[in-house]
N, C-alpha and C positions, 0 to 999 in steps of 0.2 A: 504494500500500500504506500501510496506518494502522499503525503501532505505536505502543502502549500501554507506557508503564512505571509498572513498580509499587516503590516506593523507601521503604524503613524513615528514618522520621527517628528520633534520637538519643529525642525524648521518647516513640517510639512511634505516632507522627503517618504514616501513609500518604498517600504522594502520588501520584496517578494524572495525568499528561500522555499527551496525543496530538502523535504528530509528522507530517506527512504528508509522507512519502517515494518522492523519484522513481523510477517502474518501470525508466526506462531508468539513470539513473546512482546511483542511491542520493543523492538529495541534498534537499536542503527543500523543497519545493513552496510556494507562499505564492500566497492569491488575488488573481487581477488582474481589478482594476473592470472595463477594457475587455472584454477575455474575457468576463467572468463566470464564467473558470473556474478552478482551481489550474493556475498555471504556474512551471515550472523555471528558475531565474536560471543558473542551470549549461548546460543544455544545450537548453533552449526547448521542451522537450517538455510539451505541455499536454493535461490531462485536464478533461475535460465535471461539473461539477458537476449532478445531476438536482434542478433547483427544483421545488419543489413547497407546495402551499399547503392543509396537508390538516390542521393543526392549531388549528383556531378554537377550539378549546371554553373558554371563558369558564370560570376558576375560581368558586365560591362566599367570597367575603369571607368571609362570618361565618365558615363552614370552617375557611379558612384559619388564620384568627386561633385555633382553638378546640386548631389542633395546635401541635405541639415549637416552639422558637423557630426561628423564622426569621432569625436573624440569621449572617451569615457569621462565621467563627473571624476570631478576632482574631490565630495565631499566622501565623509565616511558614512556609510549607513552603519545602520542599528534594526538587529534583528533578536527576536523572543527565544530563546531555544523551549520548544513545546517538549524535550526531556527532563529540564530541569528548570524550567521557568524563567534563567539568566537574560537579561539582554548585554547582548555584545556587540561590538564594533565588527563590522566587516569593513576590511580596507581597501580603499579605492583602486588597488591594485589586484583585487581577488577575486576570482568568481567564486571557488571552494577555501569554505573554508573551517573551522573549529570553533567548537562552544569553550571559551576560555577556562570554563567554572568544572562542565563533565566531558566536554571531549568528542561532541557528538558532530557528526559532518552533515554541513548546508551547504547548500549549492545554491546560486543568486540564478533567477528568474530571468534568462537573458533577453527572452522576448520583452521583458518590460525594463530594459538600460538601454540606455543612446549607446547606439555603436552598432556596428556590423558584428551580426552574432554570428559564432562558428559553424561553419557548415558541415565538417569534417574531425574526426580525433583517431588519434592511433593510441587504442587502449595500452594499459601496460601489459608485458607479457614478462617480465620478471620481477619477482616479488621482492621485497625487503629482504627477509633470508639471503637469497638468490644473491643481491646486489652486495649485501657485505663480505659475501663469498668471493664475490667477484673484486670488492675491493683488496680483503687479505691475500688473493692471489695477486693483485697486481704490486702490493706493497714489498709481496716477497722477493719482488722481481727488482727492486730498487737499489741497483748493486753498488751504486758511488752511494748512495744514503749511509750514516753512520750504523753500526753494525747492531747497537743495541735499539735501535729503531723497530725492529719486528718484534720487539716483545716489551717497550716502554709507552709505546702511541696510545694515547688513549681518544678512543670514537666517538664523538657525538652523536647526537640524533640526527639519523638520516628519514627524511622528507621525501615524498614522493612529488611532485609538482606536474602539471602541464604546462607545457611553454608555449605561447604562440606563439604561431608565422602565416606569414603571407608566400601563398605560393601564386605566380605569374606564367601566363601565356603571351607569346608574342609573335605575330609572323615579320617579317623582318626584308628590308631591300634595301641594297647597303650599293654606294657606285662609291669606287675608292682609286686612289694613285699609288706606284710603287714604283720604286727605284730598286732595279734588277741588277745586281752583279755579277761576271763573268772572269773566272779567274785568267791568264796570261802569265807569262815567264820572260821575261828577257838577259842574255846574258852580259853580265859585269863585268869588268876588270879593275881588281885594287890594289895596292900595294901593301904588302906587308914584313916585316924585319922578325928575321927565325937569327938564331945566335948573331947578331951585329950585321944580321945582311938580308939588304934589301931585296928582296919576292914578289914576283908579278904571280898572282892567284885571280882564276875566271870562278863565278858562281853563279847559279840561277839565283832571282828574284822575283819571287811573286807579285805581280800588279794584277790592280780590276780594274775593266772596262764595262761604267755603268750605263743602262739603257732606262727609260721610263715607259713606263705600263699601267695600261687604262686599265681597268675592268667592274665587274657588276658581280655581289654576292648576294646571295638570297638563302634563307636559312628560316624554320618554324621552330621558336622556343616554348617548350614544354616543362611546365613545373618547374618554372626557376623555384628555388627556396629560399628565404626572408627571413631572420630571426625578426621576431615584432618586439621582442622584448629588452631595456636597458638594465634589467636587472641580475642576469645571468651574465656571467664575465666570456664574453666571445674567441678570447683564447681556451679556453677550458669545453666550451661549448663545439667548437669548431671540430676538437680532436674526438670527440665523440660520436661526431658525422658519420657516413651518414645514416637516416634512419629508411626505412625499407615502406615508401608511400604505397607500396600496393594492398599494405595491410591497415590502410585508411579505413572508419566506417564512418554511417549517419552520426552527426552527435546526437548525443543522448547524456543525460542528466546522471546515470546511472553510473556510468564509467567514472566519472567526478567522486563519486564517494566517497568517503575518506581518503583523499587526496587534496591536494592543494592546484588551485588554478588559478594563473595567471592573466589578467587583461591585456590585451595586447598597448605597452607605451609606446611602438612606434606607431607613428598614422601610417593610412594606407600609401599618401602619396608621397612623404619619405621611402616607404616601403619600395616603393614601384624606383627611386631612383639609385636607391642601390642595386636594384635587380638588373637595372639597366646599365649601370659600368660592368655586372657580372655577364652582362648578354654582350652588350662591348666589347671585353677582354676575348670572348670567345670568337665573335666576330673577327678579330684581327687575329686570334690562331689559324682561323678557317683560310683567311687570305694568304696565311703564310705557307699553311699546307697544301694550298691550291696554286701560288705560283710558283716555277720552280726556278733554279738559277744555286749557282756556288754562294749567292749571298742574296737578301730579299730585307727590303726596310720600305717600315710602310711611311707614305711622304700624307694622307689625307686620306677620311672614311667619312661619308657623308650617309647616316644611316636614317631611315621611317621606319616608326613603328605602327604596327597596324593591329586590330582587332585583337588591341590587349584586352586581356581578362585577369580576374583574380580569386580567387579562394582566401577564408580567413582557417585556419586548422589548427590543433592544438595535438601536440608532440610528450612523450613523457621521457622526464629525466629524474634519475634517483639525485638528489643533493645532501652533499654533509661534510664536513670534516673530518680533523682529528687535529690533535696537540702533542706537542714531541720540546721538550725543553722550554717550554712556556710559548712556546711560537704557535700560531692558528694557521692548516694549513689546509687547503678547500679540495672536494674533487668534487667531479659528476659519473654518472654510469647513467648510460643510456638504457632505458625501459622498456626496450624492444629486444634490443641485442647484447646489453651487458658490457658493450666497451665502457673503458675507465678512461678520464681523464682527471687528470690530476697535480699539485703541486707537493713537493717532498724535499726532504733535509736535503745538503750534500755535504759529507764529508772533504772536507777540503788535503785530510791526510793518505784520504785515499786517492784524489784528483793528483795531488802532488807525488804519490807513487808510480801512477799511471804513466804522469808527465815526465818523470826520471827513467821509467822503464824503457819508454819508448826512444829515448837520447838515446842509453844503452845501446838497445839496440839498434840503432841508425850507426851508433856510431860503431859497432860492431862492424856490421855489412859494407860501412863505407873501407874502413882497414882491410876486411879480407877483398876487394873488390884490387884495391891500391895491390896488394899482393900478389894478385892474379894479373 
């Protein structure tokens, strides 16, 4: 069963939460990756979430842009927990989220907030267990990290989150210039002095003879990917990439359960302009692997974009730490597939072994080389 509350704030702010509540004991339901279903922490009763994937339809960009703002309120609402009667702050950054007082997971009403609600979520399919497994094995692997590090770190609470993004379509007709080079040899003659006496020596020398070249590229971009969010660190985030879009479904309220979800902070039309230097950058690989020549630089890309479209989608990532010598140190693991990314100690006594050893041996190799 879904209940809905509907809650006056103080400035006249309505706030709509979803709680899903267990048939057999009345108690929070929260979805589990393994499952794939909502399941009761109370009494293990578990209910079939129906996936389904009937939501494709690509928004119109310009559209988009042409209505009301899209931007999420900046206030906090305040919602009742019907578990415990608490009202609590939801933050303007959250569609999921916690009863402060018992712990119980809300999910905000997205059809009734400003903003472009999610069309799309890629459930989690690795659970908390799972992810910390996946962090102990990557931590084991941290060989320049100080050695008592695997058995001093101690783990915080790890969070499950969705992230948003903005995924983009674009077809694309690109009329660009290129400066083609062609390598040449010509041969030299120089002078040079061997024991006190002057040497006439011929050598090749490589030159280019550059030519200039028109031409036209066309290219259809599919599912660019957009982090929407500035609260996720994009180094960390990056290395976690990527996530596997064909296991996208309808969104649903249900997948949010006891997890945490993120409003998307970037707008969409920031969104669309970084998609657009990532559709760019590819653009000019495309011309470099389409013209050929000993050398290719591009001189000018004159690019239109055409019946772009967008998607808003929400992503799952495990977040947490740990602490090692007083220091806070972050990672993420991806909720699909379990990559880590992460930041970690370095011993700096093992860095400087490393850096001795390999002198060593350089200078090893160089003596017996001189020898031979």
């Amino acid at each position: 069963m879904t209940n809905v509350n509907n809650e006056f704030v103080e400035d006249g702010t309505i706030e709509d939460t979803e709680v899903n509540q267990c048939s057999s004991c009345g108690g929070n339901t929260i979805y589990d990756p393994v499952s794939r279903g909502l399941k009761c922490p109370f009494c293990g009763t578990e209910v079939e979430i129906e996936a389904s994937r009937e939501n494709t339809t690509e928004h119109d960009y310009l559209d988009a842009l042409d209505q009301a703002d899209h931007s999420w309120s900046n206030e906090k609402r305040v919602f009742k927990c019907d578990n415990c009667g608490a009202e609590t702050l939801l933050d303007n950054d959250r569609v999921a989220d916690f009863c402060t007082f018992c712990g119980s997971s809300h999910i905000a009403v997205t059809e009734h907030d400003a903003g472009i609600k999610p069309a799309l979520v890629l459930p989690f399919q690795i659970s908390k267990e799972q992810a910390v497994d996946k962090f102990k094995h990557w931590i084991s692997k941290r060989y320049l990290a100080p050695s008592r590090l695997k058995k001093d770190y101690e783990l915080q609470k790890i969070s499950g989150a969705y992230i948003p993004y903005w995924t983009f379509d674009s077809d694309t007709k690109s009329s660009y210039t290129v400066k083609i080079g062609t390598y040449y040899y010509v041969t030299v003659t120089r002078t040079v002095h061997r024991d006190g006496k002057a040497e006439q020596v011929t050598e090749q020398v490589r030159k280019i003879r550059w030519r200039t070249q028109h031409g036209r590229y066309n290219e259809f971009f599919d599912d660019v990917l957009v982090k929407a969010s500035r609260n996720v660190a994009s180094g960390l985030i990056d290395k976690v990439e990527p996530f596997q879009l064909g296991g996208l479904l309808d969104y649903k309220t249900e997948y949010l359960s006891g997890f945490l979800a993120e409003r998307y902070s970037i707008p969409l039309k920031e969104g669309w302009y970084t998609a657009r230097g990532l559709i760019d950058q590819k653009i000019r690989n495309g011309i470099l692997r389409k013209e050929t020549g000993d050398e290719v630089r591009i001189v000018k890309v004159d690019t239109t974009y055409e019946g772009i479209t967008f998607k808003h989608i929400l992503l799952p990532l495990w977040i947490s730490s740990f602490t090692f010598n007083n220091s806070v140190y972050r990672f993420l693991v991806n909720g699909q597939t379990g990559k880590v990314s992460g930041k970690a100690p370095i011993s700096i006594w093992k860095v400087m072994f490393i850096v001795l050893l390999t002198a060593v041996v350089f200078g090893i190799v160089y003596i017996f080389q001189d020898i031979m």
